[in-house]
LOLOMI-866848 format. One line per field, with one value per residue (C-alpha): residue in one letter; residue number from 1; x, y, z negated. Coordinates in nm, 4 decimals. Layout:
! residues N
lofi: a / ...
pakol: NUM / ...
east: X / ...
north: Y / ...
up: Z / ...
//
This chain:
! residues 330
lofi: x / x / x / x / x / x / x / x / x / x / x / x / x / x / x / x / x / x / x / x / x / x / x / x / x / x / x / x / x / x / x / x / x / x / x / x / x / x / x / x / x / x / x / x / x / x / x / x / x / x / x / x / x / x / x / x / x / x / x / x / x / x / x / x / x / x / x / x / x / x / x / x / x / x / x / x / x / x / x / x / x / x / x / x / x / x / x / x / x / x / x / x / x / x / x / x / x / x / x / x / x / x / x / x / x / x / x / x / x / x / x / x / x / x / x / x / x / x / x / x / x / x / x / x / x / x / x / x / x / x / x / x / x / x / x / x / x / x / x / x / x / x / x / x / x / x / x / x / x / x / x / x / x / x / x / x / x / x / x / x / x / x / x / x / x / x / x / x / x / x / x / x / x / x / x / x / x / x / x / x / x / x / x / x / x / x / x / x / x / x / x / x / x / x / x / x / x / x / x / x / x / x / x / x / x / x / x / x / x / x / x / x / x / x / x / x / x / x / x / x / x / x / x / x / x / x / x / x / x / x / x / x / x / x / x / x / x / x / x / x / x / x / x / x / x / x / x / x / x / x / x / x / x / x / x / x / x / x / x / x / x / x / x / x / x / x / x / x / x / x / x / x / x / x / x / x / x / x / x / x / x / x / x / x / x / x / x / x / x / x / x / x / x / x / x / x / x / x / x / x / x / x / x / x / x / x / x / x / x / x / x / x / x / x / x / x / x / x / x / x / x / x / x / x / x / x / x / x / x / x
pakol: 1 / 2 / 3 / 4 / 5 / 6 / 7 / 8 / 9 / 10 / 11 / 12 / 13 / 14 / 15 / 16 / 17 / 18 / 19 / 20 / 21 / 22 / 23 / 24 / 25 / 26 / 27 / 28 / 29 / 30 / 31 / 32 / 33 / 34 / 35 / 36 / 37 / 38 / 39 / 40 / 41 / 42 / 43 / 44 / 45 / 46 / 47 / 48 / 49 / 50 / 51 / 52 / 53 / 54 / 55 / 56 / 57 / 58 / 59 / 60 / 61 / 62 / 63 / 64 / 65 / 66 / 67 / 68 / 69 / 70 / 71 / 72 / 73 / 74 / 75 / 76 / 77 / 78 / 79 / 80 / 81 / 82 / 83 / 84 / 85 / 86 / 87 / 88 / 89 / 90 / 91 / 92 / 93 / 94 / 95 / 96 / 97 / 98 / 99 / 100 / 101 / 102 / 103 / 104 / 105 / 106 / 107 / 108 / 109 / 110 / 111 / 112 / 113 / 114 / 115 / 116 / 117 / 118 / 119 / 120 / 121 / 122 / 123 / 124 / 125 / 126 / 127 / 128 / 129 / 130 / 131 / 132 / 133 / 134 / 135 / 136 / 137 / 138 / 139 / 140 / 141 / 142 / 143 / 144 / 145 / 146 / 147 / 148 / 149 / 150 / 151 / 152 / 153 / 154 / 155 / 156 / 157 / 158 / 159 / 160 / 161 / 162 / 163 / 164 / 165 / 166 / 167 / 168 / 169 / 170 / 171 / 172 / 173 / 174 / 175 / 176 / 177 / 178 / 179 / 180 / 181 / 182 / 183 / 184 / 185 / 186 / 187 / 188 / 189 / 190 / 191 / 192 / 193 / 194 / 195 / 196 / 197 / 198 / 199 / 200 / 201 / 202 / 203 / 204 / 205 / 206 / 207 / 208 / 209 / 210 / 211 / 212 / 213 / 214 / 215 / 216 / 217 / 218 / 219 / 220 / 221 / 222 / 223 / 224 / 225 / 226 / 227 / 228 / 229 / 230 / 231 / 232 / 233 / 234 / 235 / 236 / 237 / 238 / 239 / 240 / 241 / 242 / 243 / 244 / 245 / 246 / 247 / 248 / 249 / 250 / 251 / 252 / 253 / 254 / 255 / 256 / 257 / 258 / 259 / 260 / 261 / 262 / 263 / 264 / 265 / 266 / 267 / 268 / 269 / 270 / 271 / 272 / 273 / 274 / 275 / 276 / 277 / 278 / 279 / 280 / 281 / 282 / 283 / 284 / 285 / 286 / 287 / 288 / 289 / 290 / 291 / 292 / 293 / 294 / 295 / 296 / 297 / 298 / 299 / 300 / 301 / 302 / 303 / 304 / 305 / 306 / 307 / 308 / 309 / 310 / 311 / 312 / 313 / 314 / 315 / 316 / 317 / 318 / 319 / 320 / 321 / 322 / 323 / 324 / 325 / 326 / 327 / 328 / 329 / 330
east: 4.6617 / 4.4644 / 4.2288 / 4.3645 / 4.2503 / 4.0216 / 4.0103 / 3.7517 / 3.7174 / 3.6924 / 3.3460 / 3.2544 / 2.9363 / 2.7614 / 2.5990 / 2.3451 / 2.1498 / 2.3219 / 2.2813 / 1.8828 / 1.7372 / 1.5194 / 1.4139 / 1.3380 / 1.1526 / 0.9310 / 0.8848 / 0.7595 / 0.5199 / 0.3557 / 0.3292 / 0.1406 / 0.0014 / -0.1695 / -0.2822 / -0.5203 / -0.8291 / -0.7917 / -0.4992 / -0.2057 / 0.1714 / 0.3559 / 0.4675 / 0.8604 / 0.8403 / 0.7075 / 1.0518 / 1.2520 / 1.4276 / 1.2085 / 0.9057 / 1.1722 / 1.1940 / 0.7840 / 0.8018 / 1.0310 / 0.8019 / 0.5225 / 0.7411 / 0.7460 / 0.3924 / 0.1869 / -0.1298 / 0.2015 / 0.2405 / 0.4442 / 0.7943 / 0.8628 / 0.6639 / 0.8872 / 1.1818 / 1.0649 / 1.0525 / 1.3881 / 1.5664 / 1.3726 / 1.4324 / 1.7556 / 1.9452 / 1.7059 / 1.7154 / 2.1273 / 2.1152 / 1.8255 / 1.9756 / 2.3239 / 2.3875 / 2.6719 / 2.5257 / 2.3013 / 2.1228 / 1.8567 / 1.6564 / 1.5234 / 1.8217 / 1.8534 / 2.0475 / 2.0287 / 1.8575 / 1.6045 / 1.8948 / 2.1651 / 1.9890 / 2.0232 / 2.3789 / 2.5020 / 2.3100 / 2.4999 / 2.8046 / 2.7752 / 2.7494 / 3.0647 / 2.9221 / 2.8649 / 3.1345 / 2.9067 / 2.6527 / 2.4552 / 2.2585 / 2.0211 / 1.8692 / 1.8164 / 2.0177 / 2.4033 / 2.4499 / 2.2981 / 2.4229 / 2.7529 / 2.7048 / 2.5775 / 2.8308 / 3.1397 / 2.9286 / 2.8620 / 3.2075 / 3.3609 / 3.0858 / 3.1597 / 3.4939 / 3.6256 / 3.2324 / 3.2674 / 3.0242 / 2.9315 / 2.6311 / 2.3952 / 2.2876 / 1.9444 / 1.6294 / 1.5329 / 1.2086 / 1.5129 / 1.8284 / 1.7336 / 1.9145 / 2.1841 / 2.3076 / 2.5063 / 2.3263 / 2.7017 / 2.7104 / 2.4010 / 2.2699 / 1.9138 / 1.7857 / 1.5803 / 1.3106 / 1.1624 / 0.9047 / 0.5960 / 0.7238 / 0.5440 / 0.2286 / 0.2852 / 0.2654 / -0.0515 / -0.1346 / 0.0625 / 0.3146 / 0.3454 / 0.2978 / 0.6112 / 0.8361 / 0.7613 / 0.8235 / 1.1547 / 1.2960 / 1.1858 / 1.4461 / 1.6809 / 1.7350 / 1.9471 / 1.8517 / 2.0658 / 1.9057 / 1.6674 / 1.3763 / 1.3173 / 1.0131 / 0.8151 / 0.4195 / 0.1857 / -0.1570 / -0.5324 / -0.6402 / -0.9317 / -1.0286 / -1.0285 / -0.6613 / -0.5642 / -0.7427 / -0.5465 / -0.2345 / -0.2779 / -0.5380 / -0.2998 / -0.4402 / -0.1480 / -0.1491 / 0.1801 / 0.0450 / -0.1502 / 0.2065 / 0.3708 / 0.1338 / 0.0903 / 0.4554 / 0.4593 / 0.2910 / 0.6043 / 0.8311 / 0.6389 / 0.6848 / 1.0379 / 1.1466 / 0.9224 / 0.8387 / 0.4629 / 0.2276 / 0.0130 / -0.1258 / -0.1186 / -0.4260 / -0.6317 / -0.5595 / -0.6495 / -0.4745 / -0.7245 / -0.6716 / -0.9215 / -0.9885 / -1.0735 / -1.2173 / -1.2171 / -0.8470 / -0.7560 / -0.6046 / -0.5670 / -0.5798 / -0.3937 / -0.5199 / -0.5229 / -0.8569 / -0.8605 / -1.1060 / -1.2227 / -1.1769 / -0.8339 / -0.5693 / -0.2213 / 0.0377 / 0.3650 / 0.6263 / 0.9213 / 0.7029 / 0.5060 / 0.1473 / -0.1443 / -0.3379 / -0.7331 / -0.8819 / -1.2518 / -1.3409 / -1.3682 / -1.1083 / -0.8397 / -0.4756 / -0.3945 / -0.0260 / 0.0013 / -0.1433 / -0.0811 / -0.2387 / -0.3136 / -0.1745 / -0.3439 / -0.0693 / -0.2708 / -0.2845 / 0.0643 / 0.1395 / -0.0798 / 0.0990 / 0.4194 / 0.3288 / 0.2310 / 0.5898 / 0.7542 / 0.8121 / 0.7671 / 0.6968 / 0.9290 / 0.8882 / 0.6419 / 0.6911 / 0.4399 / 0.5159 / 0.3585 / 0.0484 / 0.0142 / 0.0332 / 0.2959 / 0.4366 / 0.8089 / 0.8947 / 1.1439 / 1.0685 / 1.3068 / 1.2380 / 1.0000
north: 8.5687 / 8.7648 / 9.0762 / 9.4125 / 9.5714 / 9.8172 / 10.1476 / 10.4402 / 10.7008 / 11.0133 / 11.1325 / 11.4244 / 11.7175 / 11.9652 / 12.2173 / 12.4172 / 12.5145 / 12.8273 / 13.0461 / 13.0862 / 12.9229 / 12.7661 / 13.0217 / 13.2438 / 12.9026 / 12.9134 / 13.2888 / 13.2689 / 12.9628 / 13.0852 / 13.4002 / 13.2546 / 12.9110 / 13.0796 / 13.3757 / 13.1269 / 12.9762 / 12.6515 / 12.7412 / 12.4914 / 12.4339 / 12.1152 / 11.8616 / 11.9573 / 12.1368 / 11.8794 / 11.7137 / 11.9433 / 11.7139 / 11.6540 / 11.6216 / 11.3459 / 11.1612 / 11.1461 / 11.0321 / 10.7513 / 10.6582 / 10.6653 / 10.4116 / 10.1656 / 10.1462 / 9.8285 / 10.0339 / 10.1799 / 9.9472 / 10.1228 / 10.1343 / 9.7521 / 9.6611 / 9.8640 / 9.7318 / 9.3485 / 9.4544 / 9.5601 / 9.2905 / 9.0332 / 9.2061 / 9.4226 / 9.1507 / 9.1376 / 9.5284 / 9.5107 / 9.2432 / 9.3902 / 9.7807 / 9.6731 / 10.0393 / 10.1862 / 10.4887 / 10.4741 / 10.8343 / 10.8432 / 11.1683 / 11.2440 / 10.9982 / 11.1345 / 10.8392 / 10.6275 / 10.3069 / 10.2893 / 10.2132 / 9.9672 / 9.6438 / 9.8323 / 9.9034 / 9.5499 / 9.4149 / 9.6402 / 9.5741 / 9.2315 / 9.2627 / 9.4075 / 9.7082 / 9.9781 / 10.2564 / 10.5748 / 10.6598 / 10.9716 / 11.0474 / 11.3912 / 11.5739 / 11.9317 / 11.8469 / 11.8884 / 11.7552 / 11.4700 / 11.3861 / 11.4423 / 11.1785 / 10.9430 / 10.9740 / 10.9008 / 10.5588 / 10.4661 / 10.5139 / 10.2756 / 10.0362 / 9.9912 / 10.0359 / 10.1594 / 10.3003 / 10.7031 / 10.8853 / 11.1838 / 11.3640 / 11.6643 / 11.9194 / 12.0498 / 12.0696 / 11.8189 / 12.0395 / 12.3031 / 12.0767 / 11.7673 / 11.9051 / 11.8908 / 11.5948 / 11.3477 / 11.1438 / 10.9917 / 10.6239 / 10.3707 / 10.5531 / 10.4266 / 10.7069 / 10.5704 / 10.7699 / 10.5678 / 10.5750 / 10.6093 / 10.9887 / 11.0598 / 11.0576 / 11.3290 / 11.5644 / 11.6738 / 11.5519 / 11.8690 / 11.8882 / 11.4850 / 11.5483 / 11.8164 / 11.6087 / 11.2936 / 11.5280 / 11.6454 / 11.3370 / 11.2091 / 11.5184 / 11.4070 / 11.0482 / 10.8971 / 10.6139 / 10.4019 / 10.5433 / 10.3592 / 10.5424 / 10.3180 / 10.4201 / 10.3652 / 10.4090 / 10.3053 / 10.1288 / 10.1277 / 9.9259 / 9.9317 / 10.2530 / 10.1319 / 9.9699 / 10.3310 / 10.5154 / 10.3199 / 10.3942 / 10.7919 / 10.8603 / 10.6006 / 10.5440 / 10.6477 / 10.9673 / 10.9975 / 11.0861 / 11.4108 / 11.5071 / 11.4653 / 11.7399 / 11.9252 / 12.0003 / 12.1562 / 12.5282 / 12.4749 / 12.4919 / 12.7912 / 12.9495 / 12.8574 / 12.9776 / 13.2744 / 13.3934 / 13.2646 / 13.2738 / 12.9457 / 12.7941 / 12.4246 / 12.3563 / 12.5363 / 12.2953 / 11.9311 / 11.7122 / 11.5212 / 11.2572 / 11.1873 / 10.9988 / 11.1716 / 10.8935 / 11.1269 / 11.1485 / 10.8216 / 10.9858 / 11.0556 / 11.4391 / 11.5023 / 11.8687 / 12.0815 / 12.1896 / 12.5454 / 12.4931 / 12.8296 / 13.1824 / 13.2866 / 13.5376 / 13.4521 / 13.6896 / 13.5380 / 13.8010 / 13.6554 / 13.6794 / 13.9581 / 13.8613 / 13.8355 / 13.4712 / 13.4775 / 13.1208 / 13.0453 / 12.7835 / 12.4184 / 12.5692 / 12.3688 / 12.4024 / 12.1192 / 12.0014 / 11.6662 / 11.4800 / 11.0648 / 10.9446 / 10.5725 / 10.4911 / 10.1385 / 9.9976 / 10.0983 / 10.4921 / 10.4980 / 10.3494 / 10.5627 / 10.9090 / 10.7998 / 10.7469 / 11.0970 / 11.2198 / 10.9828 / 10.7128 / 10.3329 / 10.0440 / 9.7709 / 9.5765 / 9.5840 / 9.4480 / 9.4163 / 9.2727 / 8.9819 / 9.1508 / 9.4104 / 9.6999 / 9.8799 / 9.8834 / 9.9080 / 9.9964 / 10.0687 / 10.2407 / 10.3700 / 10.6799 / 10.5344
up: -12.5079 / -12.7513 / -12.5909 / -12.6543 / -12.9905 / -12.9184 / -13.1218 / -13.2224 / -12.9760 / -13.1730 / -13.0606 / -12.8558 / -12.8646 / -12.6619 / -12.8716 / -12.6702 / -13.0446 / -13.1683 / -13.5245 / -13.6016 / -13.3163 / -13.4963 / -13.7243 / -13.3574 / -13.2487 / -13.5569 / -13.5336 / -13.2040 / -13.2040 / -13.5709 / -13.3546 / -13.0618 / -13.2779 / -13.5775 / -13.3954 / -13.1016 / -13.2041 / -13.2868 / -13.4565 / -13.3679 / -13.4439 / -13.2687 / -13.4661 / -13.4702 / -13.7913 / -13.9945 / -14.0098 / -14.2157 / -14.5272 / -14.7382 / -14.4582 / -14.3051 / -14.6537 / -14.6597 / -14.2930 / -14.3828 / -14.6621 / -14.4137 / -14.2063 / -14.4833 / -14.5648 / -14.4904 / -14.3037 / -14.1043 / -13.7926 / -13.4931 / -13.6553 / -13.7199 / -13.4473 / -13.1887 / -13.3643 / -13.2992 / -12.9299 / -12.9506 / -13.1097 / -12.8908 / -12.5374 / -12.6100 / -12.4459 / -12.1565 / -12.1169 / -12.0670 / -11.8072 / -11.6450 / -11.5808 / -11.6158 / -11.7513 / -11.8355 / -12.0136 / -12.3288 / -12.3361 / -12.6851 / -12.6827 / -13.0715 / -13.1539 / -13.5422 / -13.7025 / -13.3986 / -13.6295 / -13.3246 / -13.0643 / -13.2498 / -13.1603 / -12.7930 / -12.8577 / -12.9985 / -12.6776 / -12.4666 / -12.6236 / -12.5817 / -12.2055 / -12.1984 / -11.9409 / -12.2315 / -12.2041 / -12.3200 / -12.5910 / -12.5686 / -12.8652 / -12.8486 / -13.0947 / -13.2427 / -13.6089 / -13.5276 / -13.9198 / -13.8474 / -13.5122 / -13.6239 / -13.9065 / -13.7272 / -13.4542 / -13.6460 / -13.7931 / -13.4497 / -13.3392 / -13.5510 / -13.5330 / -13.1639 / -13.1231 / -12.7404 / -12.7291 / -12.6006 / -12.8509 / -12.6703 / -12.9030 / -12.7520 / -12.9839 / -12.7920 / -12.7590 / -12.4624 / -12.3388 / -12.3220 / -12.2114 / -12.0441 / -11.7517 / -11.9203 / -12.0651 / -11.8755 / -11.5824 / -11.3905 / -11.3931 / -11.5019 / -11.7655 / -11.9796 / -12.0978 / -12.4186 / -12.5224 / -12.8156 / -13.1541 / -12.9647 / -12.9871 / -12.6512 / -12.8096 / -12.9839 / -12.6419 / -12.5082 / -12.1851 / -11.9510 / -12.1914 / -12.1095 / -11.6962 / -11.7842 / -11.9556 / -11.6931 / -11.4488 / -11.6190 / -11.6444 / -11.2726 / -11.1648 / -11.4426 / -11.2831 / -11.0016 / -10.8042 / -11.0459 / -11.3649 / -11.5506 / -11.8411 / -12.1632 / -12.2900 / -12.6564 / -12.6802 / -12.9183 / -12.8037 / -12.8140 / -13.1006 / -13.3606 / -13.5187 / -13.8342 / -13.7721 / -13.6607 / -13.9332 / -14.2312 / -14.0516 / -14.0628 / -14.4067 / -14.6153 / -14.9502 / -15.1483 / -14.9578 / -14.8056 / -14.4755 / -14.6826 / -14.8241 / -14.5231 / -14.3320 / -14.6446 / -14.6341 / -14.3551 / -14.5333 / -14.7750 / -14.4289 / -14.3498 / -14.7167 / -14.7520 / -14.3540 / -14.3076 / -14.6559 / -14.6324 / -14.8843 / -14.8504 / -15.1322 / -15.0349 / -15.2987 / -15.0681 / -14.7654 / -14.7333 / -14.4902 / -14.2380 / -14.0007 / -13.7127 / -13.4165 / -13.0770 / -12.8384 / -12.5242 / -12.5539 / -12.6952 / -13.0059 / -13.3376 / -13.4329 / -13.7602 / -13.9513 / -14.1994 / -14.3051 / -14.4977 / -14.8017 / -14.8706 / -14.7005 / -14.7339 / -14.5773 / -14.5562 / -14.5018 / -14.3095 / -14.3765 / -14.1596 / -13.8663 / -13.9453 / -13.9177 / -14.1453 / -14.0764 / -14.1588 / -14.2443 / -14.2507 / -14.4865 / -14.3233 / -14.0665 / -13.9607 / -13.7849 / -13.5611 / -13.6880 / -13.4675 / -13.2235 / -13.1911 / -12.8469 / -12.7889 / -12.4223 / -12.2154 / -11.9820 / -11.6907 / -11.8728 / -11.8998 / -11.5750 / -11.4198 / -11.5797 / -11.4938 / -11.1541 / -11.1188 / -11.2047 / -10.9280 / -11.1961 / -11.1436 / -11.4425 / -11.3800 / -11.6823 / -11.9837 / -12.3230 / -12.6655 / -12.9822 / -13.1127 / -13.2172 / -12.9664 / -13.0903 / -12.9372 / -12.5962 / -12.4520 / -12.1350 / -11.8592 / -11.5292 / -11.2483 / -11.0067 / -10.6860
//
C-alpha cells in the first residue's frame, strides 16, 4: 500500500511588528547612539536592501570564511542534530530566507519527527516569501512564521513539543558581551527541559586571516558600512555626505573582536531632520556600526553556563574556523 500523499499546509504568522516600528526604532537609537561619545548604532540597520545585496556579496568572497564554513557543518551533522534532539519543532531566529536551515529541515524531514517550522525575523515580506517556498518544499510541514524582534518577542514564539531553537551565522557575535549575558539569559527562560539551543559562532584565528575577511580588497565590506549613512538619509532625512566617511575594520585583542567603523575625515555637522538632532563630528572620529567577536569553546562554554545553559555537543568544520553547537537548560 502506497503512504498517504501528503499536502501543503497553508502557512501561518504572528505579527508583533506594526506600522513604523522601525522608523520609531531608528528614531530612538540615532537619538541615544549619535548623541554618546563613542558614537554607536547596532548593526540591525545595515541590512536594509541594498545593504543585504552587499552583504551577500560579502558572503561570496574568497577572504569571506564563516558562511560556507557553517554550511559544511550543517550538511555534515544535520542528520546527527535530528537523531540527537529528536525535535519536533524547528524555531530559526534572524531566519530571512531560511537558506541557513534547509540542510536542517531535509534532515528533519527525513527522520520523520518534523511537524513545525518556526522561522523569526523582523521582514514580514520576506518571511512571507519564504514561507510559502518552504511549504511546498516539505509537504505536511506546519509553517508557522513570527514577525518580531527576538530582544522584544522571544517570549513569544512557540516553545510546546521538542522544539531546536536555531540561532545561526555566527550572528551572536555581533552582541556586546551584556547584551550576550541578556539574550543567554532570555533564551535559558525560553526553554523546557525538552528544548534544545543550536547555536553558530565564529572562532579565534589569525589576525591577518580575520583582517582579509572584514577590509576585503575589492571593498565590499567599505560599501556595505558605508551604506548605512544612505539608510540614515533616505529614513530620517539626513544629510551625510558618505565622501567624508571611510569605512575601517579593526581588531580589539582585549575583547577577542573585530570592531567595524566609520571614521569622520574632517569636521563636519550633520543635521538628522526625522529625528531632530544636529550630530557634530571631529575629524578622525568614528561611529561604531558593528562588532564581530571571536568566541574559544571554553569562552563560549563558559557564557552559556552563566545563563543556566549546558554544551552537549560541539562541532568545527574542516578547517576550524567556525563552531556549531547545541546546548540544553542544566
Amino acid at each position: 500500500m502506497n503512504p498517504p500523499t501528503r499536502h501543503a499546509v497553508p502557512p501561518t504568522f504572528d505579527v508583533h511588528l506594526h506600522g513604523d516600528w522601525r522608523v520609531r526604532a531608528l528614531i530612538d537609537e540615532v537619538r541615544s547612539g549619535l548623541t554618546a561619545s563613542p558614537k554607536q548604532l547596532t548593526p540591525r540597520w545595515l541590512y536594509d536592501d541594498r545593504g543585504s545585496e552587499l552583504f551577500d556579496e560579502i558572503t561570496r568572497l574568497p577572504e569571506y570564511y564563516p558562511t560556507e564554513a557553517e554550511r559544511e557543518i550543517l550538511l555534515t551533522r544535520a542528520g546527527e542534530i535530528a537523531e540527537r534532539t529528536g525535535a519536533d519543532t524547528l524555531v530559526e531566529l534572524g531566519s530571512g530566507t531560511s537558506d541557513k536551515t534547509r540542510a536542517l529541515l531535509d534532515a528533519f524531514d527525513e527522520a520523520g519527527r518534523l511537524r513545525r517550522f518556526v522561522p523569526f525575523d523582523v521582514s514580514e515580506q520576506t518571511l512571507k516569501y519564504a514561507a510559502a517556498i518552504l511549504a511546498e518544499r516539505h509537504p505536511g510541514l506546519h509553517v508557522h512564521g513570527v514577525v518580531g524582534d527576538f530582544h522584544e518577542h522571544l517570549a513569544d514564539v512557540p516553545n510546546d513539543g521538542v522544539p531546536v531553537l536555531a540561532f545561526l551565522g555566527s550572528t551572536i557575535g555581533n552582541f556586546y558581551p551584556d547584551e550576550r549575558a541578556r539574550f543567554f539569559g532570555e533564551v535559558a527562560d525560553w526553554m523546557t527541559d525538552d528544548a534544545w539551543f543550536l547555536l553558530g559562532v565564529d572562532l579565534v584565528k589569525p589576525i591577518d586571516r580575520l583582517m582579509a575577511a572584514y577590509n576585503d580588497p575589492a571593498g565590499i565590506t567599505a560599501q556595505f558600512t558605508l551604506n548605512l549613512l544612505n539608510v540614515l538619509n533616505r529614513e530620517l532625512a539626513a544629510d551625510f555626505d558618505l565622501s567624508g566617511f571611510e569605512h575601517v575594520g579593526m581588531w580589539d585583542p582585549n575583547h577577542t573582536r573585530v570592531d567595524l567603523r566609520l571614521r569622520s575625515l574632517r569636521e563636519q555637522s550633520v543635521a538628522i531632520i526625522g529625528a531632530e538632532v544636529d550630530v557634530e563630528f571631529g575629524e578622525g572620529e568614528e561611529l561604531r556600526v558593528e562588532i564581530s567577536t571571536k568566541f574559544t569553546r571554553e569562552q563560549i562554554g563558559a557564557e552559556l553556563a552563566a545563563a543556566g545553559l549546558v554544551v552537549e555537543e560541539f562541532w568545527t568544520d574542516t578547517a576550524g574556523d567556525v563552531g556549531v553547537l547545541l546546548a540544553r537548560r542544566t
